[in-house]
C-alpha positions in Angstrom: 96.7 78.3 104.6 99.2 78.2 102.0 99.4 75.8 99.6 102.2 73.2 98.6 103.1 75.4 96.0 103.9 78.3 97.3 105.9 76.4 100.2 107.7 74.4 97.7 108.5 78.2 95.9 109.7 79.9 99.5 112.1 77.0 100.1 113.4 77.0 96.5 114.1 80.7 96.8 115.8 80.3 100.1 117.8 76.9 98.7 119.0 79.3 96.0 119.9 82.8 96.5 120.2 82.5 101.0 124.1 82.3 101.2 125.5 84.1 104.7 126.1 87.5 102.2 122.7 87.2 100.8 121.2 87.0 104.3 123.4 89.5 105.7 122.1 92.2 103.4 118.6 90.7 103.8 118.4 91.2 107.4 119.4 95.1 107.2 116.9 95.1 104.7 114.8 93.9 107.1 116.1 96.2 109.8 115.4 99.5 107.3 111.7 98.4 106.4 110.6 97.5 109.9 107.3 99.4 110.4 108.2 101.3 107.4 111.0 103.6 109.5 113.3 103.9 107.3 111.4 105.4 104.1 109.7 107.6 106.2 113.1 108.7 107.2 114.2 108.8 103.5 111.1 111.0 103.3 112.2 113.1 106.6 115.3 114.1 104.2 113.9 114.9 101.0 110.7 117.4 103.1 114.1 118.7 104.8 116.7 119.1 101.5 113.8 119.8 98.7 112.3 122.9 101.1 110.6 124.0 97.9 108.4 120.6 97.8 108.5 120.0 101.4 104.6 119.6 101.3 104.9 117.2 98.6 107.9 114.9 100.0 105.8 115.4 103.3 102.4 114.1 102.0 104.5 111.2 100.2 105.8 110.4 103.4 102.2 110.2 104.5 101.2 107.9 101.8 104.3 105.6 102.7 103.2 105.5 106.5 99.7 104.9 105.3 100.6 102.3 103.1 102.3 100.3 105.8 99.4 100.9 108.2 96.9 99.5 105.5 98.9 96.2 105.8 98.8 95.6 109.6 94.8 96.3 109.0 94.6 93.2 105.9 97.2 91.1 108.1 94.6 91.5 111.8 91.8 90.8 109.4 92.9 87.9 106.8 95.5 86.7 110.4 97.5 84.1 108.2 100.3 82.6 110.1 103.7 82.9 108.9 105.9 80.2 107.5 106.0 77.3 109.7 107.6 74.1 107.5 110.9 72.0 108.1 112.1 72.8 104.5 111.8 76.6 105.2 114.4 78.6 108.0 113.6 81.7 109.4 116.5 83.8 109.5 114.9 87.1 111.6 112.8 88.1 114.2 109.4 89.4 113.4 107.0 91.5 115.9 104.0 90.1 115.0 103.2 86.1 114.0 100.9 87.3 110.6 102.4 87.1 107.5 99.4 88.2 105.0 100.1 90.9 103.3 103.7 91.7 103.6 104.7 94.9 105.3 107.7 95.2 104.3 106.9 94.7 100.4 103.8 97.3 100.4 105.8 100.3 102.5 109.0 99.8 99.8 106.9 99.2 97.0 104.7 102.9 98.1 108.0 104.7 99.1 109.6 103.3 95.5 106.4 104.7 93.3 105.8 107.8 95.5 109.0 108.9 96.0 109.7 108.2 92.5 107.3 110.7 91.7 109.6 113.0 93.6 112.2 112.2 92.4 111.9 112.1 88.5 113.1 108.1 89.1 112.3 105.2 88.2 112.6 103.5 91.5 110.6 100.4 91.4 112.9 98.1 89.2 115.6 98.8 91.7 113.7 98.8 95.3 110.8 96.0 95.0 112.2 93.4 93.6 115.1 92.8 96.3 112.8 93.3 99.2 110.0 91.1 97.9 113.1 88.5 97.8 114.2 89.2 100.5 111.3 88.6 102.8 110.9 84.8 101.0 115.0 84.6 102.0 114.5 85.9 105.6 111.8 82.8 105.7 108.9 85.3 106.6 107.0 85.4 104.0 105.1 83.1 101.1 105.2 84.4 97.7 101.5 85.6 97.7 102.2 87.9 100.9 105.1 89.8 99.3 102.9 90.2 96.0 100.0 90.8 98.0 101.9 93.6 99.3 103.2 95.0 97.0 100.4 95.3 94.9 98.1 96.9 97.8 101.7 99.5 98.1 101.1 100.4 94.1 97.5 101.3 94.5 98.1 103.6 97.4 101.3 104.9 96.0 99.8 104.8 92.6 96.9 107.1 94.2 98.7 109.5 95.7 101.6 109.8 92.7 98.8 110.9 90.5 98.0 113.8 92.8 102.0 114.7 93.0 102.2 114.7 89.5 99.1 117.0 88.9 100.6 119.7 91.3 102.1 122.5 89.8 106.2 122.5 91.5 107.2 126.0 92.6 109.1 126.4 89.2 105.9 125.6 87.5 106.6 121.9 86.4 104.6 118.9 86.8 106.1 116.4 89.4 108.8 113.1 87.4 107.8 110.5 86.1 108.2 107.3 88.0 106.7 103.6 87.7 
């Protein structure tokens, strides 16, 4: 169960970023993540434009799908409800009532170091950090499930960046840097 704190963090968050534009972007944020569908499409795209790395964008893709999967395992094991406090509003539906780890924070935080990779980007800066926000704004998520998430996201993305980087490209360089 949560503690005080991070309660008293999740409606602070919400009390000062969760204006209608605010949670108008962060429900299509939502929308995009859900069971990781949208950066597996991102990764359809790049497999189908970089043809010459299509194995790589396609085992990145893997490790963003695996990623997400890895979180509905923790979430059925540790089952920790989601927020459920009168100072905190849910603002979206959710298919599942577990909130531990976030989904939505480990599949973006994967796709943002694996893709990265790819990519020759760093992506992280500009992709975690407003989806870990807002999952607190949307009112589905404490502060330890969206860091939870994301840190379980950078160790398999982490894992599987290091093999993209030690493959040789087709025009014999080493696969970008990314964070």
């Amino acid at each position: 169960m949560p503690d005080s704190k991070e309660i008293a963090v999740l409606a602070s968050v919400q009390g000062a970023i969760a204006t209608p534009a605010v949670l108008k972007v962060a429900r299509g944020m939502s929308f995009f993540g859900e069971h990781s569908l949208g950066w597996l499409a991102v990764g359809a795209v790049g497999a189908a434009v970089d043809r010459e790395r299509r194995k790589d964008w396609m085992v990145a893709t893997g490790a963003v799908f695996a990623a997400h999967a890895a979180s509905v395992v923790v979430k059925r094991v540790v089952r920790r409800t989601r927020p459920n406090h009168e100072t905190v509003q849910v603002h979206v539906g959710t298919p599942s009532k577990l909130s531990f780890p976030s989904a939505h924070a480990t599949s973006t935080t994967a796709a943002a170091v694996v893709y990265g990779a790819l990519t020759g980007r760093r992506l992280s800066p500009m992709l975690v950090p407003p989806m870990l926000l807002s999952r607190m704004v949307l009112g589905v998520h404490y502060p330890s499930d969206v860091v939870a998430g994301s840190v379980l996201g950078a160790a398999i993305g982490g894992i599987v960046r290091r093999k993209l980087n030690g493959r040789k490209g087709s025009h014999g360089q080493q696969g970008g840097r990314s964070d």
